[in-house]
KOLGU-4560 file (N, C-alpha, C; in nm, 3 decimals, padded with zeros to 5 digits):
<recs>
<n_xx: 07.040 n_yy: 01.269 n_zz: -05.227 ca_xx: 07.140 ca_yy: 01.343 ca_zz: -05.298 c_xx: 07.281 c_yy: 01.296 c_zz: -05.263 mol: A seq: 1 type: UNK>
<n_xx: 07.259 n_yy: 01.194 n_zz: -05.180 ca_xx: 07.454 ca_yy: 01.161 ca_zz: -05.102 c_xx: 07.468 c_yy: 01.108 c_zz: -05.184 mol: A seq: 2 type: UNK>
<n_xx: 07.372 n_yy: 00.955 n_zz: -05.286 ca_xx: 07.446 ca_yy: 00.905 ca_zz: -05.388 c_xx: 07.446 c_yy: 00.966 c_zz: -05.505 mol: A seq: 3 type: UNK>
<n_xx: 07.405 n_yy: 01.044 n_zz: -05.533 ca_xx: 07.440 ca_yy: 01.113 ca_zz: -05.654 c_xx: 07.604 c_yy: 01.197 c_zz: -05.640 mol: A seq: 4 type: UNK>
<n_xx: 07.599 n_yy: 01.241 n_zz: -05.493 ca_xx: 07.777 ca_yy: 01.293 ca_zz: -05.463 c_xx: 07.845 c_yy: 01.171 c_zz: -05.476 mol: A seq: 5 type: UNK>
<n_xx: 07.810 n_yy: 01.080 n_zz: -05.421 ca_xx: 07.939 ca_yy: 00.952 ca_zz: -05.485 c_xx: 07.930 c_yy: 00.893 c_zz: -05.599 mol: A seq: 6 type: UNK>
<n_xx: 07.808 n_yy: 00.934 n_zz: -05.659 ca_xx: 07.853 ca_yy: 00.892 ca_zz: -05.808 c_xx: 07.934 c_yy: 00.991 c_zz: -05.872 mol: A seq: 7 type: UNK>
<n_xx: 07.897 n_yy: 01.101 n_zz: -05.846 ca_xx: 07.978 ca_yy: 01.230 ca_zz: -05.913 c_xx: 08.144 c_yy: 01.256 c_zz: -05.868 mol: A seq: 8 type: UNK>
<n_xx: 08.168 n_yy: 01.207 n_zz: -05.737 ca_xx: 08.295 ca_yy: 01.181 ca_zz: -05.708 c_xx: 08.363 c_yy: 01.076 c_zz: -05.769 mol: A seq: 9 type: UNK>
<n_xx: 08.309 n_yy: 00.970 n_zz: -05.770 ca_xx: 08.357 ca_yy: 00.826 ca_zz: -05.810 c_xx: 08.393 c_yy: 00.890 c_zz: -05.959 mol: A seq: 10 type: UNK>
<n_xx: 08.333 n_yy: 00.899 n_zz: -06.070 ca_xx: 08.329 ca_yy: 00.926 ca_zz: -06.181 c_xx: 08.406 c_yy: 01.084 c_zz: -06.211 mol: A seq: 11 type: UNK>
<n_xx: 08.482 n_yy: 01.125 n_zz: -06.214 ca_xx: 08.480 ca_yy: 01.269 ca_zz: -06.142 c_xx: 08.686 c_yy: 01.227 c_zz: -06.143 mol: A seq: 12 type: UNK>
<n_xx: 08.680 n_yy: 01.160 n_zz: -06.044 ca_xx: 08.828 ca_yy: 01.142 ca_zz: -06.002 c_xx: 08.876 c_yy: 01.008 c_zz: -06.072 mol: A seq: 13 type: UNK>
<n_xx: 08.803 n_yy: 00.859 n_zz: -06.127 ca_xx: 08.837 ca_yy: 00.786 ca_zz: -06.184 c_xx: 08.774 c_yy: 00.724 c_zz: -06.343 mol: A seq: 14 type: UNK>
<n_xx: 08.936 n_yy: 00.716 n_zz: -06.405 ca_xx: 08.925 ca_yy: 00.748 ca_zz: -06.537 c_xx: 08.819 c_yy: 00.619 c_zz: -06.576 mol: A seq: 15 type: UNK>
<n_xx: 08.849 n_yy: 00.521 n_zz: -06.527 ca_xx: 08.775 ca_yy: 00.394 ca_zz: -06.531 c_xx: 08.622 c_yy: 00.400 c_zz: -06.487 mol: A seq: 16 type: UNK>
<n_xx: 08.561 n_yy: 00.453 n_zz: -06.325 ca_xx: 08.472 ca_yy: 00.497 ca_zz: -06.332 c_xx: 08.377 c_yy: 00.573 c_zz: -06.420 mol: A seq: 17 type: UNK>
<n_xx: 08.461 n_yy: 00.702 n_zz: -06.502 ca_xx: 08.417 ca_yy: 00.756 ca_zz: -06.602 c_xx: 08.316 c_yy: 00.716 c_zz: -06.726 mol: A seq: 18 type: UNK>
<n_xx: 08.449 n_yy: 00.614 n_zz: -06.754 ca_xx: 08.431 ca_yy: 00.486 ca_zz: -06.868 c_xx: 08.268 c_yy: 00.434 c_zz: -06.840 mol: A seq: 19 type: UNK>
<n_xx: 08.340 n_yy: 00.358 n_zz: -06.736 ca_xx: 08.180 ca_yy: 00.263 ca_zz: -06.712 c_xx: 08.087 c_yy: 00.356 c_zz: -06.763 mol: A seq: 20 type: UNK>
<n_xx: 08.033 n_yy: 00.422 n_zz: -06.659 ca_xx: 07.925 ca_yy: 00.561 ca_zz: -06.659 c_xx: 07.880 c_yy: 00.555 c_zz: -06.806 mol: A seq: 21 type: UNK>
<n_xx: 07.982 n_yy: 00.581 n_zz: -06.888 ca_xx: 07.934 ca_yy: 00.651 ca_zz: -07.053 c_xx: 07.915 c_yy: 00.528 c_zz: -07.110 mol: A seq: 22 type: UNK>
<n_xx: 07.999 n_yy: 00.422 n_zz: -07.102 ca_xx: 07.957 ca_yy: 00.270 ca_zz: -07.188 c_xx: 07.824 c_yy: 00.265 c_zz: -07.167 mol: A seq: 23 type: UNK>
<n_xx: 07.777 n_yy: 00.273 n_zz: -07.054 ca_xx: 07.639 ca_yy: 00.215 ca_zz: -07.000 c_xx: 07.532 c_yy: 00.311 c_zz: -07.023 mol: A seq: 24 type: UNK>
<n_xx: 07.534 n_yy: 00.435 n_zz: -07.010 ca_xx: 07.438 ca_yy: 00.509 ca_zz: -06.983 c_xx: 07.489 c_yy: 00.599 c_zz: -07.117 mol: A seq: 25 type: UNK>
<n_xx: 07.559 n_yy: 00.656 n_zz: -07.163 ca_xx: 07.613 ca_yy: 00.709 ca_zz: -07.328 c_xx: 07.566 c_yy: 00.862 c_zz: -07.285 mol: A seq: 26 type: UNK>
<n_xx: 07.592 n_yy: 00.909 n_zz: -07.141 ca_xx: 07.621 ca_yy: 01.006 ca_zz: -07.089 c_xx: 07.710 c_yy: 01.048 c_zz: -06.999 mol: A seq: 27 type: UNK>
<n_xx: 07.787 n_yy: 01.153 n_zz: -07.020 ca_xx: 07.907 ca_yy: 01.205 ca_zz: -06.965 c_xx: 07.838 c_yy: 01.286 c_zz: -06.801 mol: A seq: 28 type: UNK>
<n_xx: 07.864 n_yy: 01.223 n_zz: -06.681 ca_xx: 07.793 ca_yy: 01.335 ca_zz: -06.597 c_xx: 07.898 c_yy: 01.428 c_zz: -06.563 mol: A seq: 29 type: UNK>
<n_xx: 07.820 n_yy: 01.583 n_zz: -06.531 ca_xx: 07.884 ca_yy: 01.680 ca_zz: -06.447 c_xx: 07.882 c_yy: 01.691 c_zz: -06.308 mol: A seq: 30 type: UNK>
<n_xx: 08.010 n_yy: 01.804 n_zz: -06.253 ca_xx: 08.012 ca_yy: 01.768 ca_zz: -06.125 c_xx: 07.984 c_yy: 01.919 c_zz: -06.107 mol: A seq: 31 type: UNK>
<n_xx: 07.908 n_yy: 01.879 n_zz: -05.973 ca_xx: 07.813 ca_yy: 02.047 ca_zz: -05.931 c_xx: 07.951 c_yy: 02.132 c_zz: -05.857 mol: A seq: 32 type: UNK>
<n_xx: 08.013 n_yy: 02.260 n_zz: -05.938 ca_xx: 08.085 ca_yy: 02.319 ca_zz: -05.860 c_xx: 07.988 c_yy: 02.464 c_zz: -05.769 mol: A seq: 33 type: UNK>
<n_xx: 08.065 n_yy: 02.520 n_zz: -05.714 ca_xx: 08.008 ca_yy: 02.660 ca_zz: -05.616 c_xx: 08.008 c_yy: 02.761 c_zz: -05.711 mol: A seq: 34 type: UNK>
<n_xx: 08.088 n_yy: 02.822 n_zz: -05.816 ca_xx: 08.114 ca_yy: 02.919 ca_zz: -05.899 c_xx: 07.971 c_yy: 02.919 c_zz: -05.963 mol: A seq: 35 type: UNK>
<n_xx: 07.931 n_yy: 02.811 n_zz: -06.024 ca_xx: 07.814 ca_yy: 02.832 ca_zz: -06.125 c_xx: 07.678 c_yy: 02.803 c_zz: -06.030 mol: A seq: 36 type: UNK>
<n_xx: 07.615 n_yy: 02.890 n_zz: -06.092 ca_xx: 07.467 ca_yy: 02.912 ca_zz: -06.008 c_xx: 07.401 c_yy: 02.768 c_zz: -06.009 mol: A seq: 37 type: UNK>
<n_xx: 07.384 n_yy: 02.732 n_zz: -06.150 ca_xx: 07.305 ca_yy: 02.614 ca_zz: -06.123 c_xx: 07.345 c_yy: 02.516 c_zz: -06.150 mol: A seq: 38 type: UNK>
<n_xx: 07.444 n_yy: 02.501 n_zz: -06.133 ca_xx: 07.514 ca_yy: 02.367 ca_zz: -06.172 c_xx: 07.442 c_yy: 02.209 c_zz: -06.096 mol: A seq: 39 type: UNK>
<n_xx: 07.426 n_yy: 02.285 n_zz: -05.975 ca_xx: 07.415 ca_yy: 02.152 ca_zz: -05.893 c_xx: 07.272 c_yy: 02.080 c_zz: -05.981 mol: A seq: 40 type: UNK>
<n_xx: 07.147 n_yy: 02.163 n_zz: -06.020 ca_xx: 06.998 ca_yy: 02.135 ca_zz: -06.087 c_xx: 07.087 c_yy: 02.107 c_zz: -06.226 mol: A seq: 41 type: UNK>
<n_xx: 07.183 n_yy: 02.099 n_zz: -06.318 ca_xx: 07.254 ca_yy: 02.050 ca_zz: -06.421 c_xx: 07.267 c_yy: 01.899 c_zz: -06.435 mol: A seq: 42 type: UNK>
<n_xx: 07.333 n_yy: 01.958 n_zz: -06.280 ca_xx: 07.441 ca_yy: 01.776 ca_zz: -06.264 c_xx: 07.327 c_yy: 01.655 c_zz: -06.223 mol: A seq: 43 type: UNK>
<n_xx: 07.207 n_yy: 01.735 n_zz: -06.155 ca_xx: 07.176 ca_yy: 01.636 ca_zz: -06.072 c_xx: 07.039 c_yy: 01.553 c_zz: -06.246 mol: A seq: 44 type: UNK>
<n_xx: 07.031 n_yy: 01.671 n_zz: -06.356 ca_xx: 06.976 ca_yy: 01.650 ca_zz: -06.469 c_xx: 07.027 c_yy: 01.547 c_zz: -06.517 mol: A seq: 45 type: UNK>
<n_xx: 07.149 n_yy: 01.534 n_zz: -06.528 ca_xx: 07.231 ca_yy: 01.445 ca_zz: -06.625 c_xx: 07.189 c_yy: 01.296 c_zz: -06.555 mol: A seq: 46 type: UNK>
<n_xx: 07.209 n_yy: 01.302 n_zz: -06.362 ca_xx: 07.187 ca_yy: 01.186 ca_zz: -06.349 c_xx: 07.005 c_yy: 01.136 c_zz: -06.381 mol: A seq: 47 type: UNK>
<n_xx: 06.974 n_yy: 01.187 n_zz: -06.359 ca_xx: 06.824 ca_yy: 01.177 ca_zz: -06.394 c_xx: 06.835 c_yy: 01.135 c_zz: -06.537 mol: A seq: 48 type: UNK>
<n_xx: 06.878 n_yy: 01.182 n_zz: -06.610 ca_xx: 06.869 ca_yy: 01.150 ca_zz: -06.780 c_xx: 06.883 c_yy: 01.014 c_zz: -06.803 mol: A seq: 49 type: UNK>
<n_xx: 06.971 n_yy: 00.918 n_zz: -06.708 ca_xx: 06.994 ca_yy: 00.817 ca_zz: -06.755 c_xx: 06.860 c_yy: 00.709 c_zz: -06.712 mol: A seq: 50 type: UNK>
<n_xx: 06.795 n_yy: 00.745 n_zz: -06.614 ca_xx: 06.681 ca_yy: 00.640 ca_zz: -06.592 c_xx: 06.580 c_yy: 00.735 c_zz: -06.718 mol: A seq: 51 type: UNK>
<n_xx: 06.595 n_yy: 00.833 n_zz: -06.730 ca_xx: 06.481 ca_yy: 00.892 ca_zz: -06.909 c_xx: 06.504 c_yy: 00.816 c_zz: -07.002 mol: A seq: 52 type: UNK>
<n_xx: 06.618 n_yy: 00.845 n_zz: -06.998 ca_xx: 06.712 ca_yy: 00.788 ca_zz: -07.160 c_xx: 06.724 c_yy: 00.613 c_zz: -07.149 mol: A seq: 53 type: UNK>
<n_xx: 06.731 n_yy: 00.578 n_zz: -07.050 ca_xx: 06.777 ca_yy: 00.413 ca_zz: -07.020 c_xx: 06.643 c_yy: 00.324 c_zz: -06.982 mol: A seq: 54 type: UNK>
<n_xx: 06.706 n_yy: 00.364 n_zz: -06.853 ca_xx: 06.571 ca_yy: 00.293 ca_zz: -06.699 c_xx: 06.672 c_yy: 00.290 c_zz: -06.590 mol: A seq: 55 type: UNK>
<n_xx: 06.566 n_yy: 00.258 n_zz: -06.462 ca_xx: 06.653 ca_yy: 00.303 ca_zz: -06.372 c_xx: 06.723 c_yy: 00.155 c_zz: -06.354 mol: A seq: 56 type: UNK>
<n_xx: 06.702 n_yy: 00.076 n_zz: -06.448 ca_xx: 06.798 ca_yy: -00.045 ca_zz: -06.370 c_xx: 06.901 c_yy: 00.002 c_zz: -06.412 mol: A seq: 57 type: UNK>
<n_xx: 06.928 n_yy: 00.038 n_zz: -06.558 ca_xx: 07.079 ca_yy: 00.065 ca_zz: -06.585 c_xx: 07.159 c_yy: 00.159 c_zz: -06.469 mol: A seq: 58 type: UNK>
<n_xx: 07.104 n_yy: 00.271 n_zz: -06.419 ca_xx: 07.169 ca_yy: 00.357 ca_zz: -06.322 c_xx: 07.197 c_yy: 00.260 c_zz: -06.205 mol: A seq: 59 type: UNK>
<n_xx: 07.120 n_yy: 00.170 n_zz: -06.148 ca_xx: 07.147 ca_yy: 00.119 ca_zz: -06.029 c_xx: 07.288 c_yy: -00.030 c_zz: -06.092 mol: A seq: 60 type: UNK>
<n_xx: 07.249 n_yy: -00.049 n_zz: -06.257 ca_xx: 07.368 ca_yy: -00.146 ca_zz: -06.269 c_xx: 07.523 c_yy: -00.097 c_zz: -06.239 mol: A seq: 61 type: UNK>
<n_xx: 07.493 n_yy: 00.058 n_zz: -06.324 ca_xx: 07.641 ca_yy: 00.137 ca_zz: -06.283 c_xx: 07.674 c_yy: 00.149 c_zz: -06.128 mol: A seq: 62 type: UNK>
<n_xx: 07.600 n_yy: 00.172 n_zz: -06.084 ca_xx: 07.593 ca_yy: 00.199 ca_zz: -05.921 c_xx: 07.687 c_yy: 00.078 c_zz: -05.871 mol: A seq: 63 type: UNK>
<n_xx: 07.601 n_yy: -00.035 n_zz: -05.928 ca_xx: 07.670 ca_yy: -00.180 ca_zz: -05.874 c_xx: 07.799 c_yy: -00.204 c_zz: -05.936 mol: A seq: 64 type: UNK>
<n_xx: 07.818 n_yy: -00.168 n_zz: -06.025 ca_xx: 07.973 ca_yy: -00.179 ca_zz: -06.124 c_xx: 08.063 c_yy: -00.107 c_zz: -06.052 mol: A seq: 65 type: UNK>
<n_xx: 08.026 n_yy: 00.010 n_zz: -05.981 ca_xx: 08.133 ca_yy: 00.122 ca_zz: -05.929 c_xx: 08.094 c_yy: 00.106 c_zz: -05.761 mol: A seq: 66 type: UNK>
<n_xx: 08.027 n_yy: 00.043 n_zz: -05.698 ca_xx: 08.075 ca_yy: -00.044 ca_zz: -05.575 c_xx: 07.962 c_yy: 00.105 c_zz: -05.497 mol: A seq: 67 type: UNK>
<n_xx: 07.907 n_yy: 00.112 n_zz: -05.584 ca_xx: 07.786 ca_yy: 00.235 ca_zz: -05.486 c_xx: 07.683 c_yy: 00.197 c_zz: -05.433 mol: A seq: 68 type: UNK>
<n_xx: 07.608 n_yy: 00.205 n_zz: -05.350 ca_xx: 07.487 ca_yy: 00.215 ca_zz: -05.337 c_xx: 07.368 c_yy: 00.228 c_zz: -05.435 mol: A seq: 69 type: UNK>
<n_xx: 07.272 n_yy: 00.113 n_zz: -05.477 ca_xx: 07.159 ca_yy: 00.164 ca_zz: -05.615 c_xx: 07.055 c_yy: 00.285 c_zz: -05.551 mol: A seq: 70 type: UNK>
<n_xx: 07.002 n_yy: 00.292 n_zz: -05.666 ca_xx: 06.925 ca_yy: 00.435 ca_zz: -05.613 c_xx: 06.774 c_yy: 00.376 c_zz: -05.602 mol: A seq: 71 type: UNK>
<n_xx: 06.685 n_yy: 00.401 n_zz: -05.510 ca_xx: 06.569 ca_yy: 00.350 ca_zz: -05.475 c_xx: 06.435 c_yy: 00.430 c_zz: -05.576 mol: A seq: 72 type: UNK>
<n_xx: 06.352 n_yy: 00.343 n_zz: -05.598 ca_xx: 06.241 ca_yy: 00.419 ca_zz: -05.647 c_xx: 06.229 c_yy: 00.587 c_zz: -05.638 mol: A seq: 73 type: UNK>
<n_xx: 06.207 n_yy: 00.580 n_zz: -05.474 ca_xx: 06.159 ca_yy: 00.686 ca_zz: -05.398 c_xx: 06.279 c_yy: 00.812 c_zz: -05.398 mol: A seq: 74 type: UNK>
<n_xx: 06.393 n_yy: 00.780 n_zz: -05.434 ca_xx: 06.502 ca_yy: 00.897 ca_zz: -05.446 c_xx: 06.516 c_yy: 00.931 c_zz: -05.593 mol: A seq: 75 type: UNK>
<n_xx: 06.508 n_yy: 00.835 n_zz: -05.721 ca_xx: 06.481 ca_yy: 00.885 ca_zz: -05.834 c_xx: 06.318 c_yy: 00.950 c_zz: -05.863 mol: A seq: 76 type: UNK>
<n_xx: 06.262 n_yy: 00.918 n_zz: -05.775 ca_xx: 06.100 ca_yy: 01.040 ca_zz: -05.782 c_xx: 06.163 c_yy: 01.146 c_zz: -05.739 mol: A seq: 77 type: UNK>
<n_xx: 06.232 n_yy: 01.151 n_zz: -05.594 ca_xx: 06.270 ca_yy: 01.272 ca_zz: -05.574 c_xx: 06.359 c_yy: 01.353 c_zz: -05.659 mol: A seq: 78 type: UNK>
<n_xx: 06.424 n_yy: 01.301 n_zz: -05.751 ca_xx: 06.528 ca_yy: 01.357 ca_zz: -05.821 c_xx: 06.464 c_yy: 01.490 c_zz: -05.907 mol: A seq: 79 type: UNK>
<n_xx: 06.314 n_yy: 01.376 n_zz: -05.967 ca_xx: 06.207 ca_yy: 01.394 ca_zz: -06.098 c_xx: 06.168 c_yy: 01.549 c_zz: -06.051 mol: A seq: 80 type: UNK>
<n_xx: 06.101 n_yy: 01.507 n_zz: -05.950 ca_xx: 06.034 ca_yy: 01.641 ca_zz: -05.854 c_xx: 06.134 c_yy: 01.743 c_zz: -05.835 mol: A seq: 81 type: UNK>
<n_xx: 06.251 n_yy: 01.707 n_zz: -05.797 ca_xx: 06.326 ca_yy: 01.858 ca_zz: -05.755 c_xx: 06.405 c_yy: 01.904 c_zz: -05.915 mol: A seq: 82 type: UNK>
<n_xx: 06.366 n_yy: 01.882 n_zz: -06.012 ca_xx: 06.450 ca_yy: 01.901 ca_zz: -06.136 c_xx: 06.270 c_yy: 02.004 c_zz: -06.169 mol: A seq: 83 type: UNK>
<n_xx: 06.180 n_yy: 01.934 n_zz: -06.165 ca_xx: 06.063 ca_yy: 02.004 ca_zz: -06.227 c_xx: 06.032 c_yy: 02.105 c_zz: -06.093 mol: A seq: 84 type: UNK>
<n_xx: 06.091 n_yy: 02.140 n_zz: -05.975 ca_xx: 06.073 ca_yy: 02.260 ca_zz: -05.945 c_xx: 06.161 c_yy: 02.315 c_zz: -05.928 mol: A seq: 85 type: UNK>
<n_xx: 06.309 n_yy: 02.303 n_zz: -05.955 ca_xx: 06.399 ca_yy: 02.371 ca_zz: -05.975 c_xx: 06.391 c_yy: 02.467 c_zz: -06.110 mol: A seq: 86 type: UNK>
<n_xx: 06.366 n_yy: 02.408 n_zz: -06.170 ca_xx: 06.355 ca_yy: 02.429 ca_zz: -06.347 c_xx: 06.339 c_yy: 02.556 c_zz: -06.383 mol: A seq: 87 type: UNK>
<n_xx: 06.248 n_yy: 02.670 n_zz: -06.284 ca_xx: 06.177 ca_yy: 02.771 ca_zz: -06.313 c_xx: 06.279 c_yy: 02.853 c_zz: -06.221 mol: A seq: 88 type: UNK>
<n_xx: 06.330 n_yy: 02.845 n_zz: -06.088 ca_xx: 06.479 ca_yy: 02.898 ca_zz: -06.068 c_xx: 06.602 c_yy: 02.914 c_zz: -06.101 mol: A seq: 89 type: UNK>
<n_xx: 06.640 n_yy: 02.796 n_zz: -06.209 ca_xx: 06.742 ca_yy: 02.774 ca_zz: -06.267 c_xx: 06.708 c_yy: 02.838 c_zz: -06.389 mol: A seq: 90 type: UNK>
<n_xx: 06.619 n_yy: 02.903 n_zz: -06.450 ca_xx: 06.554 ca_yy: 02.940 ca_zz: -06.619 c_xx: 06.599 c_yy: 03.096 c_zz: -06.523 mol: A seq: 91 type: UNK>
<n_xx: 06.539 n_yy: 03.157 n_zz: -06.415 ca_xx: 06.548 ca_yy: 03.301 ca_zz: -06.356 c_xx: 06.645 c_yy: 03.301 c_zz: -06.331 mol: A seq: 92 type: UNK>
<n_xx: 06.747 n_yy: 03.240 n_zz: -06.259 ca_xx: 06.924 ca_yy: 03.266 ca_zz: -06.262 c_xx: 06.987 c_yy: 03.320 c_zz: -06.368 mol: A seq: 93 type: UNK>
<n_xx: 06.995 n_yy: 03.234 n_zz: -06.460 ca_xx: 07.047 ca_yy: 03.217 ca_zz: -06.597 c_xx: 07.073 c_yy: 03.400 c_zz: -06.656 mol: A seq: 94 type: UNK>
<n_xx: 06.973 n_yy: 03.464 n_zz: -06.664 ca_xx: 06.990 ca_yy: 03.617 ca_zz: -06.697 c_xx: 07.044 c_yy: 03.692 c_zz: -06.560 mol: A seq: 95 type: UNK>
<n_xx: 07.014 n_yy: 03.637 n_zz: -06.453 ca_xx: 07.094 ca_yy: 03.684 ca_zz: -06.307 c_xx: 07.297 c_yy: 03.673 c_zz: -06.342 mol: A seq: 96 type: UNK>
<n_xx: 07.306 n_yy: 03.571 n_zz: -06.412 ca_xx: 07.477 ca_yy: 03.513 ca_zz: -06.411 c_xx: 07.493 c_yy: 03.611 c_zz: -06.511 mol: A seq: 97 type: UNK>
<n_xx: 07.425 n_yy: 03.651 n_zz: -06.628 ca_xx: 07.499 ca_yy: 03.743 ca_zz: -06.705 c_xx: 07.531 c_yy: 03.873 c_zz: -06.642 mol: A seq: 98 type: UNK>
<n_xx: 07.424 n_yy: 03.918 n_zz: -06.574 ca_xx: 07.434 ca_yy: 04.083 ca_zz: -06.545 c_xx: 07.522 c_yy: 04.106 c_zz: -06.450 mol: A seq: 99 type: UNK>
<n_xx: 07.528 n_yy: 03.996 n_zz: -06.344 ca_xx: 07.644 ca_yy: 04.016 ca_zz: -06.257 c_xx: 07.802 c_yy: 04.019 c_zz: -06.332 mol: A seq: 100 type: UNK>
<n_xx: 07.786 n_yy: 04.162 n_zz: -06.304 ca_xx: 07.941 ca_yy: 04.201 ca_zz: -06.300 c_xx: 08.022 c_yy: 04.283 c_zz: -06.168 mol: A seq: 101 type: UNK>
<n_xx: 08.131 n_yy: 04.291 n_zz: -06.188 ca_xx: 08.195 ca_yy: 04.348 ca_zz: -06.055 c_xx: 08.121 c_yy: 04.439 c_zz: -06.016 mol: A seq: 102 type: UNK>
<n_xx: 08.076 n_yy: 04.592 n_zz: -06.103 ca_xx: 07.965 ca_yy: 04.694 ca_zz: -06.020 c_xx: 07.891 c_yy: 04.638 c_zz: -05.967 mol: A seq: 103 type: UNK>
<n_xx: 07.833 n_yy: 04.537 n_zz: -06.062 ca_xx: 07.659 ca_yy: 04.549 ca_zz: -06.002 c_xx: 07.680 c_yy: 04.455 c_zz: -05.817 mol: A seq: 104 type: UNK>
<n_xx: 07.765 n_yy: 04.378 n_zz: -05.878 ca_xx: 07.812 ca_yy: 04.307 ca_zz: -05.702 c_xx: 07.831 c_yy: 04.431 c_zz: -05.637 mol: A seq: 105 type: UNK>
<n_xx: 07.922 n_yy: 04.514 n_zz: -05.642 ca_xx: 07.955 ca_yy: 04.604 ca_zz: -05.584 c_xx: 07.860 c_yy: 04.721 c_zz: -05.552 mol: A seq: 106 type: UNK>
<n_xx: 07.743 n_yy: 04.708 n_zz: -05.631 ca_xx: 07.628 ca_yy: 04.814 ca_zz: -05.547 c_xx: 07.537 c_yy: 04.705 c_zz: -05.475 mol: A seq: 107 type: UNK>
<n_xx: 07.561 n_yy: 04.570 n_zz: -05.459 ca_xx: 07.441 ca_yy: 04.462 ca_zz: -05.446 c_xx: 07.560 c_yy: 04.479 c_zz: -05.254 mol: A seq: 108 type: UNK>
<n_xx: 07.683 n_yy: 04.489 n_zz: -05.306 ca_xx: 07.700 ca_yy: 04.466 ca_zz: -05.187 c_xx: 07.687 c_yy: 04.588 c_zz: -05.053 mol: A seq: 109 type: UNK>
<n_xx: 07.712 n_yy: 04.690 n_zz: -05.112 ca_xx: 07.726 ca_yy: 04.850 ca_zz: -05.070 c_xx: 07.578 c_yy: 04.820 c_zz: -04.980 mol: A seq: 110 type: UNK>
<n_xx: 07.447 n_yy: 04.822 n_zz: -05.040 ca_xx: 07.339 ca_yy: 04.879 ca_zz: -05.007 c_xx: 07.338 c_yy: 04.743 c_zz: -04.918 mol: A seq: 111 type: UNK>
<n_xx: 07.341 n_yy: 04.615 n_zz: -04.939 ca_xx: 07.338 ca_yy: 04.537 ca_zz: -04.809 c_xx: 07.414 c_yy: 04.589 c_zz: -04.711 mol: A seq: 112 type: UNK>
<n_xx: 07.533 n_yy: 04.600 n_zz: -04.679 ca_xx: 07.654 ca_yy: 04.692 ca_zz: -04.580 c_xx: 07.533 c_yy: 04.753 c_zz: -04.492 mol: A seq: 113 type: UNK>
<n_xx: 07.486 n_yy: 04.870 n_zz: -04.589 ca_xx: 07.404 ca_yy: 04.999 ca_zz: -04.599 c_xx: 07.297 c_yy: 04.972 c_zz: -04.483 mol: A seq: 114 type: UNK>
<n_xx: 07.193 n_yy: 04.864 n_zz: -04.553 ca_xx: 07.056 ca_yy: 04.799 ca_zz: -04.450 c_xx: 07.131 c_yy: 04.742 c_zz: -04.348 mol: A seq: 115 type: UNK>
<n_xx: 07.242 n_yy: 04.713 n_zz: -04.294 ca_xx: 07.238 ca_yy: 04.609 ca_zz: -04.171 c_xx: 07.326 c_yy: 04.712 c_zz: -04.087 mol: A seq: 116 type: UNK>
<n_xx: 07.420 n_yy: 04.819 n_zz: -04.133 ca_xx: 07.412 ca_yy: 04.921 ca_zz: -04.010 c_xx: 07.316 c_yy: 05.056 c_zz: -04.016 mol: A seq: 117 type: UNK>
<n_xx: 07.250 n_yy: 05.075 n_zz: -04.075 ca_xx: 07.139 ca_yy: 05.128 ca_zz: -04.041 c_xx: 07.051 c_yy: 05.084 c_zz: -03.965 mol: A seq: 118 type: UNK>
<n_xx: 07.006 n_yy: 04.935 n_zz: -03.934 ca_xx: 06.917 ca_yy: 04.891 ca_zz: -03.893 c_xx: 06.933 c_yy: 04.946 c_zz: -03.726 mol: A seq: 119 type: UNK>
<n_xx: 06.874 n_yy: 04.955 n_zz: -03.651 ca_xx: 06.946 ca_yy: 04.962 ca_zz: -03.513 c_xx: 06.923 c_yy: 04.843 c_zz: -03.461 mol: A seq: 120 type: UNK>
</recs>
């Protein structure tokens, strides 16, 4: 997952990096922020899309164009695998991000408070 953070940085902060990325692969990637639940199983989709949509040489050509590290067999399996078991957490979030609103935080947070000085 470290090169997927420097691809997402690299591309992310340079306009040129950007470029490359989409010439080559004719996908725009996202960058995983903290605010959104699943962003990070999003972002890490998009990079995956391009060895779907391409192959993985093209991802490891960008890699080499933008001075990164290529990505090995064995870390785009892992990518495969953690997207197909993320998939079913990120589908159960999704109605979690709507309902949270300030109350419901605010009784989610109350009754935690609640259990940890009660506890003795």
């Amino acid at each position: 997952m470290a090169k997927c953070t420097s691809l997402w940085n690299k591309s992310s902060r340079s306009p040129q990096a950007a470029e490359i990325v989409q010439e080559q692969s004719e996908v725009t990637l996202s960058v995983p922020n903290a605010t959104r639940l699943n962003s990070f199983f999003l972002a890490v989709g998009k990079v995956y899309s391009i060895t779907v949509k391409k192959s993985e040489a093209v991802l490891n050509d960008i890699c080499a164009k933008l001075a990164l590290p290529p990505f090995r067999p064995n870390e785009v399996a892992f990518m495969a695998e953690y997207l197909t078991v993320m998939e079913a957490v990120a589908k159960a979030l999704t109605p979690c991000r709507q309902k949270l609103t300030a109350s419901w935080a605010y009784f989610y947070l109350r009754n935690r408070l609640c259990v940890h000085v009660l506890r003795p």
